[in-house]
C-alpha positions in Angstrom: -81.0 167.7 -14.1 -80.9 165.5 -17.0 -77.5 166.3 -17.8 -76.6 165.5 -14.3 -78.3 162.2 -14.6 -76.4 161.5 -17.7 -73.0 162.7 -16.0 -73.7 160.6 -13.0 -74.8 157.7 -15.3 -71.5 158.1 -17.5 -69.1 158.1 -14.2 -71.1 154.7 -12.6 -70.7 153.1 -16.3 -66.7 154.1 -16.1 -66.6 153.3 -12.8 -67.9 149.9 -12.8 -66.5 149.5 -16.4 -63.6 149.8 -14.0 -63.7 147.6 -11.3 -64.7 145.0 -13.8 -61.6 145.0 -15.5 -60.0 144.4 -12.2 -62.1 141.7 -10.9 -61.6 140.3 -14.7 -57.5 141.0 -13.8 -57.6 139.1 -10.8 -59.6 136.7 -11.3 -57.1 136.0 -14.5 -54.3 135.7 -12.3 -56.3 133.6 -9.8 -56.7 131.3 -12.6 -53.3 131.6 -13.9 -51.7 130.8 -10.7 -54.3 128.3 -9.8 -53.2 126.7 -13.3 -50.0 127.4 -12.6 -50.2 125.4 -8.9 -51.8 122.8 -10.3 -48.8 122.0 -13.0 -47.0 122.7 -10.1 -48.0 120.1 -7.8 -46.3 117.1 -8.6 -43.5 119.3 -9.3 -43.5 119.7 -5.8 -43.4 115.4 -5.0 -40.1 115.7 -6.8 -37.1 115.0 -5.0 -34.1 117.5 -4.5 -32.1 115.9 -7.3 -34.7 116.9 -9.6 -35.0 120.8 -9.2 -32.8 122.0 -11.7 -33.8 124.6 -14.0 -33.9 122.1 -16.7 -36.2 119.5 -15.1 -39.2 122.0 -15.1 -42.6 120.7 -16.6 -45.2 123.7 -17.5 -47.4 121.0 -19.2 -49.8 119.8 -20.7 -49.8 117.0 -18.2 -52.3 113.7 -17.2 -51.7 115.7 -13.0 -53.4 112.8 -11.2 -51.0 109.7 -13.6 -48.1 111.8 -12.7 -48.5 111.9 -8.9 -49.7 107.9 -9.1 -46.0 107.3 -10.6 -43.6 109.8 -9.5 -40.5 107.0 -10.1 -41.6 107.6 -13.9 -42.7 110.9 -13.7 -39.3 112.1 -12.5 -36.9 108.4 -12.3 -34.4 108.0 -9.4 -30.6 108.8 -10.9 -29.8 105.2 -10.7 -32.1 104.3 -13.6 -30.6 104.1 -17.0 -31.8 102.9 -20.6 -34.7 101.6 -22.1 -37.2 98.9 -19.8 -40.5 98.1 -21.1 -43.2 99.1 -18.9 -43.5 96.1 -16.3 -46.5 97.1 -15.1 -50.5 97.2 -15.9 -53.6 98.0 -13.7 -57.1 96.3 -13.3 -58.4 99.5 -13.5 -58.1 100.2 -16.8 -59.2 96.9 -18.0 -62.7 95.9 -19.4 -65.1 95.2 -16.8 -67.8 92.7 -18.4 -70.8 93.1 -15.8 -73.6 90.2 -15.9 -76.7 89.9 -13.2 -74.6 88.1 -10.9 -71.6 89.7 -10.5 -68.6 91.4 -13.0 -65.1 90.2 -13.8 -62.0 92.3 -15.8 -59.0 90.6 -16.6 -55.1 91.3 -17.3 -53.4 89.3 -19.8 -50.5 89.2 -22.0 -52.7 91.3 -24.6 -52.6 94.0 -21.5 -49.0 93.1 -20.3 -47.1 92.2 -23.5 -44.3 90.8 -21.0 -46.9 88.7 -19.0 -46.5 85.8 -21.1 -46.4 82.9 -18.6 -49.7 84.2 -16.3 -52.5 86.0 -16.5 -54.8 87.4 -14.0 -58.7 87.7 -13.5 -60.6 89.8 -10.8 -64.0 89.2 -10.3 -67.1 89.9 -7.9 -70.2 87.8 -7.1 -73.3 88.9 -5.7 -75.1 86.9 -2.7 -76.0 83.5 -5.0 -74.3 84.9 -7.9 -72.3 82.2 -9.6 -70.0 81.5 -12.3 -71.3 78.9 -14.1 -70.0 75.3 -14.5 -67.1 75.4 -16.3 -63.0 74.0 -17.2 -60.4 75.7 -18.6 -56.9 74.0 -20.6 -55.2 76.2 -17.6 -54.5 75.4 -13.7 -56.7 78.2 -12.1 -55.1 79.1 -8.3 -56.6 82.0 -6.7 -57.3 83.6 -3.7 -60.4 85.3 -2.0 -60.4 88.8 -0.9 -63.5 89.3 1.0 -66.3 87.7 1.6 -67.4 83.6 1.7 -68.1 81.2 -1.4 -68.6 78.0 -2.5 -66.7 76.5 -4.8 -67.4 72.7 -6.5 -65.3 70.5 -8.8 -65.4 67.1 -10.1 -62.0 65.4 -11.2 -61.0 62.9 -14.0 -62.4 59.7 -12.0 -65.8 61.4 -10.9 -64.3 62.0 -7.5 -66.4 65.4 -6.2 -64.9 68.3 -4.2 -67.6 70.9 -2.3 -65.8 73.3 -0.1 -66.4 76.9 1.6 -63.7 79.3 1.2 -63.6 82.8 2.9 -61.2 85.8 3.3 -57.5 84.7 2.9 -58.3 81.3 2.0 -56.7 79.8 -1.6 -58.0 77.4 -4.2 -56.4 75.5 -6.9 -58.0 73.3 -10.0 -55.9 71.7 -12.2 -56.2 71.8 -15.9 -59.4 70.6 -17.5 -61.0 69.8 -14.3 -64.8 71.2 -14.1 -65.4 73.5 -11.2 -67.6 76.7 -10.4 -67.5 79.6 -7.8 -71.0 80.9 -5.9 -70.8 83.9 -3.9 -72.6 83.1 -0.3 -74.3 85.5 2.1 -74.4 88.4 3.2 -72.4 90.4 0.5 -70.9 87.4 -2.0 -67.4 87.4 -2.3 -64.3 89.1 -4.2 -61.6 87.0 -5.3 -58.5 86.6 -7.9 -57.9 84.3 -10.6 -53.8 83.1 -11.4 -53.7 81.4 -14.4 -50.3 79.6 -15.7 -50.5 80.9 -19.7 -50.5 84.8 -20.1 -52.6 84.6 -23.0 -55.4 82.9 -20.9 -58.6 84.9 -22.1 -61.6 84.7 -19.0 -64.2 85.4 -21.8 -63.2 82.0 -23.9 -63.6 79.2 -21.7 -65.7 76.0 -21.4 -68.7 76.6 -20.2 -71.8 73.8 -20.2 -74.6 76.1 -21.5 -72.9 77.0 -23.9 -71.8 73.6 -24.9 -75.1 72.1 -24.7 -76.7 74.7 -26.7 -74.1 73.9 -29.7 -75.2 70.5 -29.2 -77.9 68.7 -31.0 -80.9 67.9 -28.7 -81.5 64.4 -29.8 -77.7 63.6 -29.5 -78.2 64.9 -25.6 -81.3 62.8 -25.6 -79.5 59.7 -26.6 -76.3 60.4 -24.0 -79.1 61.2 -21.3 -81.3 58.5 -22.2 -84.0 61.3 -21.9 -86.9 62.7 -24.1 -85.5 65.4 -26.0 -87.8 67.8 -24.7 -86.1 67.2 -21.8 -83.3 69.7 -22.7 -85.9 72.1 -24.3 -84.8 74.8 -21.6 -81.0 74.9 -21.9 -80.2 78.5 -22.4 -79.7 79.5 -26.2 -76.5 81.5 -24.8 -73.9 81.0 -22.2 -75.2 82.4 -18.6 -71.3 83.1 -17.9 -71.9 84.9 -14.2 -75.5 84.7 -13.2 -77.7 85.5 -10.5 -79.9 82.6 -8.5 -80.4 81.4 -5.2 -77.8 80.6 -2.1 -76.7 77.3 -2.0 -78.0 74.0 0.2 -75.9 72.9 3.2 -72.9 72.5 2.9 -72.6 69.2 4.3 -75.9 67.9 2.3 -74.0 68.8 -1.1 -70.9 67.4 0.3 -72.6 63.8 0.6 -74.6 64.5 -2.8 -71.3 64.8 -4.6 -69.8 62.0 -2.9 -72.4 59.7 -4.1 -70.5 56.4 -5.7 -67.6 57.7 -5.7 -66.4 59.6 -3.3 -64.1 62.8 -2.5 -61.0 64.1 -4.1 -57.5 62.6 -2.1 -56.2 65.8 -1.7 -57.9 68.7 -1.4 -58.4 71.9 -3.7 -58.5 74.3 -1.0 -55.9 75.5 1.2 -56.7 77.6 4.6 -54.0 80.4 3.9 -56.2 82.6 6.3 -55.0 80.2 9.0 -51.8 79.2 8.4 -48.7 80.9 10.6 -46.3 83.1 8.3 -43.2 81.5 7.2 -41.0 84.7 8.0 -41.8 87.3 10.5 -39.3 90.3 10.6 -39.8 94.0 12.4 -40.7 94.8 8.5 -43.0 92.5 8.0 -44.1 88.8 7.1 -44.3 86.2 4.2 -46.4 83.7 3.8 -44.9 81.0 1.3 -47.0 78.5 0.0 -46.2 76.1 -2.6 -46.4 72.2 -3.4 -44.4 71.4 -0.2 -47.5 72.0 2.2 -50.5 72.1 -1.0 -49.7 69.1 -2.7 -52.4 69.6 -5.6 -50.6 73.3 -6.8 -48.7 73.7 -10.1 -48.1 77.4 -9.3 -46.4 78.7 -6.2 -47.4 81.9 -4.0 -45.7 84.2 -1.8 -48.0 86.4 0.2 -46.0 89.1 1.6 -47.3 92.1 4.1 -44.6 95.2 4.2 -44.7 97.2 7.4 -44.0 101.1 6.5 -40.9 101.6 4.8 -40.6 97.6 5.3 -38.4 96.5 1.9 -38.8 93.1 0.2 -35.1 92.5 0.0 -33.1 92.7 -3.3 -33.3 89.3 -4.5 -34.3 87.3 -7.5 -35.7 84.2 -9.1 -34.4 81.6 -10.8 -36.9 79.2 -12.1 -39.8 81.4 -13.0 -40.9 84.8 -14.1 -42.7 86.5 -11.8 -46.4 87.8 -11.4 -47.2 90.5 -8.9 -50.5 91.8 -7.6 -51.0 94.8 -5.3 -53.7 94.1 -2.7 -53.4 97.1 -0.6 -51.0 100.3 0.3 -48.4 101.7 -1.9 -44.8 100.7 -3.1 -42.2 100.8 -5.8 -39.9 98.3 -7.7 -36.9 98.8 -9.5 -36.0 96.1 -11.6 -32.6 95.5 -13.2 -32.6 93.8 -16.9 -28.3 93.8 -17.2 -26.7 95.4 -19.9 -26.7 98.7 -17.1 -30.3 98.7 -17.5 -32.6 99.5 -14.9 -36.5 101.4 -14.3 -38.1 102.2 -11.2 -42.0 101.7 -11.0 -45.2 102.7 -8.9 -47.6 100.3 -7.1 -50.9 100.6 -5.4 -53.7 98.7 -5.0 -55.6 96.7 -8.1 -51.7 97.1 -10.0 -49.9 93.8 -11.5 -46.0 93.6 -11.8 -44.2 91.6 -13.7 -40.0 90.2 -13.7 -39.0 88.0 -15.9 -36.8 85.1 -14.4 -33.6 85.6 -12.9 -34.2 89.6 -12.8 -33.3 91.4 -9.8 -34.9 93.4 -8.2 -36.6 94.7 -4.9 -40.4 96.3 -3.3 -40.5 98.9 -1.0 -43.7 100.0 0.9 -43.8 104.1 0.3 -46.7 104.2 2.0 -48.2 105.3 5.5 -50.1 101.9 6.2 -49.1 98.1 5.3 -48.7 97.2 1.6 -49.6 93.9 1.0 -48.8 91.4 -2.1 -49.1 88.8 -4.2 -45.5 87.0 -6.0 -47.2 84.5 -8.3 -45.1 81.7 -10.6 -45.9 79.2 -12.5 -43.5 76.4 -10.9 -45.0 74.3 -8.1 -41.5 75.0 -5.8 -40.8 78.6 -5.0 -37.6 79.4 -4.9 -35.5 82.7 -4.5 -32.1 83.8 -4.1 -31.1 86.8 -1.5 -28.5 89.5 -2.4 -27.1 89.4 1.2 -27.4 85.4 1.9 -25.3 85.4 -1.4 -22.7 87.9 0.3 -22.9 86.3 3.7 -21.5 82.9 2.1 -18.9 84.3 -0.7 -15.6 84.8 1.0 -15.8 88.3 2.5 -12.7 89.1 0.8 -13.3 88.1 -2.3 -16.6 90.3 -2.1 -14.7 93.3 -0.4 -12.6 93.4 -3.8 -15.6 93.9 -6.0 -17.9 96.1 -3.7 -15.2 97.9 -1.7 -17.8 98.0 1.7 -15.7 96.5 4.1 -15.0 93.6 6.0 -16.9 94.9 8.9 -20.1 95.6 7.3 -19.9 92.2 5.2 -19.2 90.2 8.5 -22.8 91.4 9.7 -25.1 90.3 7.2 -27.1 88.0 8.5 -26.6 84.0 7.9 -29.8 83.3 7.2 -32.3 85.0 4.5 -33.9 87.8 5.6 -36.8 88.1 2.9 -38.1 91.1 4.5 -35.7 94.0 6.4 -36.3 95.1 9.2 -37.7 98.7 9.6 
């Protein structure tokens, strides 16, 4: 009996010793193949060009970088030589979070190439504010949800108090005092432009920290005030802090005002309002620029892409451009001469960058509208078209170069498209 319990025990221990060894075997080559799918995958976004036997990539790979940027993961033929990277993302930047709100930044110290603007997103709560403050650069931005107040004062004491909302832009020239208060029910998210790339968000003029590095009997004197008078001034800058919503808007309006009145033109513009400049099947731009917001050093296209909507091949030739991805998904090739070219992926939260007088062109590769800033620092956009060039160069002439015929050159339209129909 015993040995038959010992038999019977042997046989269950082989037995099971056995089926372990083939769970452990397939469960090995569950993971193998699951491994081996997941190198696989954006294998499988490549195009047919790229499936030759040399163009495999077993890995190790970043997977979810790769399928973010498949124009660098595996580049269209028509690429060739060495482009630096013209292209950064909010997302990796430094977010500085304070009570009232957070900000992140990308500059020319994230964007070598970025050297003529940098950019700045940031978020206030309901009564968050960024305090009082200047910078030595014009500051243009644009809000991208929610409401807020913003305030300024210029060089002859004239105030400006305004409410901005979704869509709308803003503007305050250099070394003019200003701040930004996020309003009810959910504050407000919005983006900075500012015309130096090596602006830094975190180094600006800010009053409590200016009148904490100043002496209080020297404020006393300026003030005509008992020193004690300033004994609460913060010892350290507030920078974005949380406090109560604002009065009425019209009540701080005619505070402001007081002696000496309102700014002549304006530091807000109602972009949310205004009709688009182009409208195609493929999309619409709005332009908007010194010609219709008198006050702006820095010019602004804001262009929506319908699916597979393509901001023509074009370029520009009095400014670098500055590019910031709002929503959907597209790519850019730019040229750089010298039979140079890369092709780059966009989404949302992403900045692009050509310097002047580079061509180049966006598609939307995406299922939904991909919309965009184009950002200069020039106060008169200006671009030049591929095909309005073509249109108006003897057909001939352009038939010799290109070899596309006569027929297809005699279509192109007269008049700038900006963006193709779909």
């Amino acid at each position: 009996m015993a040995d038959t319990e010992n038999h019977d025990t042997k046989i269950s221990r082989r037995e099971a010793f056995g089926l372990s060894s083939a769970a452990l075997a397939a469960a090995a080559a569950l993971t193998m193949a699951g491994a081996k799918d997941a190198h696989a995958s954006p294998q499988a976004q490549k195009p047919a060009a790229h499936n030759a036997p040399n163009e495999v990539d077993p890995g190790p790979q970043n997977l979810p970088l790769a399928a973010e940027n498949p124009d660098s993961e595996w580049a269209p033929s028509t690429d060739h030589g060495t482009v630096k990277p013209f292209k950064a993302s909010f997302s990796v930047s430094h977010k500085r979070v304070e009570s009232g709100g957070w900000t992140r930044q990308v500059t020319a110290r994230e964007l070598p190439m970025s050297k003529d603007i940098a950019g700045v997103e940031m978020k206030l709560t309901a009564g968050g504010v960024r305090e009082l403050h200047w910078h030595v650069e014009a500051e243009w931005a644009i809000m991208l949800n929610g409401n807020a107040r913003i305030t300024a004062v210029d060089q002859e004491g004239r105030s400006f108090v305004s409410d901005v909302g979704q869509g709308d832009l803003w503007l305050f020239p250099k070394g003019v005092p200003h701040s930004i208060q996020g309003l009810g029910p959910d504050g407000c998210r919005f983006l900075l432009v500012f015309d130096d790339g090596n602006f830094d968000e975190f180094q600006t003029f800010l009053i409590t920290d200016w009148l904490s590095h100043t002496p209080k009997e020297v404020l006393a004197k300026n003030f005509n005030a008992p020193a004690s008078t300033f004994d609460k001034i913060p010892k350290k800058e507030l920078f974005i802090f949380q406090t109560g919503l604002p009065g009425p808007l019209e009540a701080e309006q005619a505070q402001g005002a007081q002696g000496t009145g309102t700014v002549p033109k304006r530091f807000d513009f109602k972009a949310s309002t205004m009709q688009p400049t182009k409208v195609t099947r493929g999309g619409e731009v709005k332009i908007i620029d010194s010609k219709i917001f008198p006050v702006t050093p820095i010019s602004a296209a804001i262009v929506t892409l319908k699916p597979g909507g393509l901001r023509e091949l074009h370029w520009h030739p009095n400014a670098d451009e500055w590019q910031y991805y709002i929503t959907g998904k597209g790519r850019m090739t730019l040229f750089i001469a010298g039979s140079d070219a890369r092709t780059m992926d966009f989404e949302e939260g992403d900045v692009g960058y050509v310097p002047i007088s580079n061509p180049h062109y966006i598609e939307n590769t995406g299922d939904s509208d991909l919309v965009f800033l184009e950002m200069f620092k020039t106060s008169e956009y200006q671009d030049i078209s591929l095909a309005e060039w073509m249109a108006h160069t003897p057909h001939l002439l352009m038939d010799q170069h290109l070899g596309v015929g006569m027929s297809m050159l005699d279509s192109i339209p007269k008049q700038e498209m900006v963006i193709t129909p779909v």
